[in-house]
Each structure stands twice: as structure tokens, then as C-alpha cells.
GUTORTI-387862 format. One record per residue (C-alpha): residue in one letter; z, x, y. Coordinates in steps of 0.5 Angstrom, whole numbers, plus 500, padded with zeros to 3 digits. Example, Ala and Ser with C-alpha at 12.3 -4.5 7.8 and 13.67 -1.06 7.14 Angstrom:
# GUTORTI-387862
A516525491S514527498
***
This chain:
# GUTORTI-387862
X854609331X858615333X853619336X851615340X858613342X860620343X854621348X855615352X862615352X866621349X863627352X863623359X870624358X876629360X876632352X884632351X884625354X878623348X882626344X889622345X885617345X882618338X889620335X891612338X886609333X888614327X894613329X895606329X891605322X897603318X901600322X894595323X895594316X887597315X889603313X889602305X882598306X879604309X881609305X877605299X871607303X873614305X877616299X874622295X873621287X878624283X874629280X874633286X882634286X885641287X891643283X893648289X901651291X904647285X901640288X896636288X890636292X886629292X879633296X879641298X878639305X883638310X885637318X887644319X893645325X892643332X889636331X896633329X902637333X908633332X906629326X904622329X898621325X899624318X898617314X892615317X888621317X889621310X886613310X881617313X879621307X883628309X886631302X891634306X893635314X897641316X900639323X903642328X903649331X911646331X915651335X924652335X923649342X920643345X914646350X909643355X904648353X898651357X896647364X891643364X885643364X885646357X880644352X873644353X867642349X861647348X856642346X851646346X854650341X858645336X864649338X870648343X875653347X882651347X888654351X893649349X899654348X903650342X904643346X910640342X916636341X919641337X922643330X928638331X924632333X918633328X924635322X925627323X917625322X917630317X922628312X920621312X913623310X915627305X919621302X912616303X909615295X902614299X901620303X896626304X899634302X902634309X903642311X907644317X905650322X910654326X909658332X913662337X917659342X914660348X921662352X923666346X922675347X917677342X922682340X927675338X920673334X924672327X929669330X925664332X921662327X927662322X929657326X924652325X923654318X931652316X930645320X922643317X921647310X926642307X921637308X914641307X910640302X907648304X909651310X905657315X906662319X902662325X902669328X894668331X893663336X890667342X894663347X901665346X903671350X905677345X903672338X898676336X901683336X905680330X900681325X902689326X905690320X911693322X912687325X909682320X914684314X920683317X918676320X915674313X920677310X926673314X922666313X921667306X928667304X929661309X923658306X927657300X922655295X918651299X911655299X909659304X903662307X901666314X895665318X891671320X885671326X878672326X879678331X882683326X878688323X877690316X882694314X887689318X885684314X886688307X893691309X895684310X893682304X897688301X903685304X902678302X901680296X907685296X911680298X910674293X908670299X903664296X896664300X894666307X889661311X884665314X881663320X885662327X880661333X877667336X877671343X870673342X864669346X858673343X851670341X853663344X848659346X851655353X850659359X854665360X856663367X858657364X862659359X866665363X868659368X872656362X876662362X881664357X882661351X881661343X873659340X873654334X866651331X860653328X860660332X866662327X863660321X860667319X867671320X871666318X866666311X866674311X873674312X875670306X871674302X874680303X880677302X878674295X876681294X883684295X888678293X890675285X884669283X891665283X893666291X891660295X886662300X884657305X879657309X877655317X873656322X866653323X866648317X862642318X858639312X859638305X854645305X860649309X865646305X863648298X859654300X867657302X869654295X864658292X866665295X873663293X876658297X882654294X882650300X878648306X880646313X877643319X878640325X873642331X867638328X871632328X870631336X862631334X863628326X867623328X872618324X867618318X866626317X872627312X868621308X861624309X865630307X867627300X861623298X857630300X862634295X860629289X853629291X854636289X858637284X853631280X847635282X849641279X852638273X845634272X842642273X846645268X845639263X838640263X838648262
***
């Protein structure tokens, strides 16, 4: 049914407009009193549950940052069968973001490019949401992402995330760094490691004792993703999330024309699995067995997500196969993950 609506309607349509329009629904699921319901059809088994970060995680998969930016509809993507939902990219300031048009679909290549550039309420207005969320019994883990202000100097980058560390992380079940996103002038140049560890530094001590993980690019070469995780691990921080979207454009099937027309922005989807998977190998390789590693980047069966489990993830996140999965994707997830799990069970039994 989604398919057919997705290529009569959604892909017709402006694809930030079908996503409000999406994120409306979600959002509405609770208040429509439906949400519980849902979640009975959805819900994973609890033989999927993921201790992790001093928490309980119902499914390994999760709704990854830039699908839900200001927190609105926490509770029903988790009716919707999410384990958790790490929100934002929340930054100290309230900004606007990029102009649009800013997100566009290659359907061709089950992917997307966006240059949305952080498009938020704020730490102030989101700290509110958050902390009511965090006193909900019935709820998925919620993270929270942060990034740079747009108006604050890179050299003031610290101040800045500190800021909106002291405001949110009280109310976090996890929070993370984002200092990845190709579509904030100057973010990237924080994953120097002369930058890096005074900022992670700085908001670990603000952090308290909220866990506290960074988020790192597909774009990075091996040796930087080796000495970030020497970092993380010399800094006791408690995981890393590894992939962001990338800048690069090879081996996409949608013509080349069509795709330099877009312009800028950062690639997600099925193009990034392969680096996504080779980085968190080598991350598994250089940090301790009881580091969380979650995984992003081109996840979209069940096959994805539990060949990232195999090489070592903690966790896994999606969010762009959502637009062509639709709102049953979690749930096929799930039922996939058990359908798994019960095959290999039924193989070891018989050897």
C-alpha cells in the first residue's frame, strides 16, 4: 500500500513538504489516543532488547538524528516500533537553517541529499519537551543531538555546545556531539583532534553524568577514524555513532547532470552502506568490546540492520529509507530481526 502511495503521491510531491506531512501523522498518533494500539502491531519482542549505555533498549534499531529536530514526535515514532529516537540536530541558537529547496530524493538510488543546515527551535524551546519526555513511563530512549550555531565563530564552537549541554543533557537519556554535518560552515574542521578534545572535553564535564557520544563522517580517512577512536577512549566518553551523511557522489546510479543540479549537500541511503559498515569495523577493531558503537548510514532490511549487529554494533540507526520503507519500516525491522534470530536458533539446535 505504501508503495503505490509513495509513487502516485509522495514522490510527486516537494520532499520537505511530504515530510511535514509524514511527521503531522506521527506526531498526532498519541493524541488520536491510537498510539498504544499501534505499537501492539509494531512493537518488537523483548528478546530483542538491548542493554546499552546504562539503558534499555527495546529493538537495536532506532530513528537516527534529522527526522525529528525539535522533539515533537518522540512518542509516536516510538508507537511506530523505534527502540529509540535520537532528536535534533538541536543547536544553543534558534536558526532557520538553509534556504530551500534543501532536500531532494534520488529515487534511483534509494538515497537522499540534504543541505538542511540545522533547522531548529533551540536548546531553550526543545529543553522544555525534552524534560517532559523524560518523565513519560511509556516512551522509547530518547537521545539528543547537538550542533553548532550557525551565527557562533567556530573558534567559540565549545562555548556553544556547552551551552546547549547544560540546558538538555539533564533531561537526555544519551547525548551526542555532532561535529559531521557537511552543511554548517566550518563544523567539520572540528573532528581535528586539536579541536576535538577540548570541545569533548569541555561537554563531558557539562554533561554530568548523562552518557555522552560523538558523531563522526563517512569522509574521514582511516587513520582519522583510528585517532578519534584513541580519543574517545582516552577521554572515557561512552560510544561514537558512526555515520553522518557524505560529500561524496561516486558510483550513484541517477544521472550525473542530475545530480550536480542539486548541488551541495550531504548523501544518505543505500549509497553509504558500504562505508558506513567498513567504518564501524574499524572502529570495533580499535575501541573496547563495552564501547556502544552505533551504526548509520544505508541501513534498510532487517539483513542491514543485523549484519551491523554482526560486525559489532551496539546499535543501529536509520532514517532515509523511512521516506521509501514508510510507517510500517520499523515493524518489518523488527519482525525481520526475530525472524532472524529464531532461524539461527533453530540451525544451532540442529548442529
Amino acid at each position: 500500500m505504501y508503495r503505490l502511495l509513495f509513487s502516485l503521491g509522495f514522490s510527486r510531491m516537494d520532499p520537505e513538504r511530504a515530510h511535514h506531512l509524514a511527521f503531522r501523522v506521527i506526531r498526532a498518533l498519541p493524541a488520536l489516543g491510537i498510539g498504544r494500539l499501534v505499537e501492539r502491531a509494531t512493537g518488537p519482542s523483548p528478546e530483542l532488547a538491548v542493554e546499552a549505555l546504562g539503558l534499555r533498549f527495546p529493538s537495536p534499531f532506532g530513528v537516527a538524528a534529522g527526522f525529528d529536530k525539535d522533539a515533537l514526535a518522540v512518542v509516536g515514532l516510538g508507537n511506530l516500533g523505534f527502540g529509540h529516537v535520537e532528536v535534533g540536530t538541536i543547536t544553543a541558537v534558534p536558526q532557520p537553517g538553509n534556504e530551500r529547496p534543501r532536500l531532494f530524493r534520488l529515487i534511483a538510488d534509494r538515497a537522499l541529499i540534504n543541505r538542511m543546515g540545522f533547522n531548529n527551535g533551540g536548546a531553550d524551546a526543545a529543553a522544555g519537551r525534552v524534560s517532559r519526555l523524560s518523565r513519560r513511563r511509556h516512551r522509547p530512549v530518547l537521545g539528543v543531538n547537538i550542533g553548532k550555531s550557525r551565527v557562533t565563530p567556530v573558534e567559540r564552537a565549545t562555548e556553544d555546545y556547552v551551552r546547549s549541554t547544560k540546558v538538555l543533557a539533564p533531561h537526555a537519556d544519551y547525548l551526542v556531539v555532532n561535529v559531521s554535518s557537511p552543511n554548517t560552515p566550518g563544523l567539520r574542521g572540528l573532528q581535528e583532534l586539536d579541536a576535538l578534545a577540548p570541545l569533548l572535553e569541555a561537554v563531558r564535564a557539562a554533561a554530568g553524568r548523562t552518557p555522552l557520544l560523538v558523531k563522526i563522517a563517512p569522509d574521514l580517512d582511516d587513520t582519522e577514524v583510528v585517532r578519534i577512536c584513541e580519543l574517545v577512549v582516552r577521554l572515557g566518553l561512552d560510544g561514537i555513532i558512526a555515520t553522518n551523511t557524505t560529500i561524496s557522489r561516486a558510483g550513484l546510479v541517477t544521472p550525473a547532470a542530475e545530480v550536480e543540479a542539486i548541488g551541495a549537500g550531504g548523501l544518505s541511503g543505500a549509497p553509504l552502506a558500504a562505508r558506513s559498515l567498513a567504518v564501524l569495523k574499524l572502529i570495533r577493531e580499535h575501541v573496547p568490546g563495552d564501547l556502544c558503537v552505533v551504526s548509520v548510514g544505508g541501513v534498510e532490511t532487517a539483513e542491514d540492520v543485523q549484519e551491523r549487529l554482526d560486525a559489532g554494533a551496539t546499535l543501529v540507526q536509520g532514517y532515509s529509507a523511512f521516506i521509501y520503507r514508510g510507517p510500517s519500516w520499523a515493524r518489518q525491522v523488527n519482525r525481520g530481526l526475530e525472524r532472524i534470530r529464531r532461524e539461527r536458533h533453530a540451525a544451532a539446535s540442529v548442529a
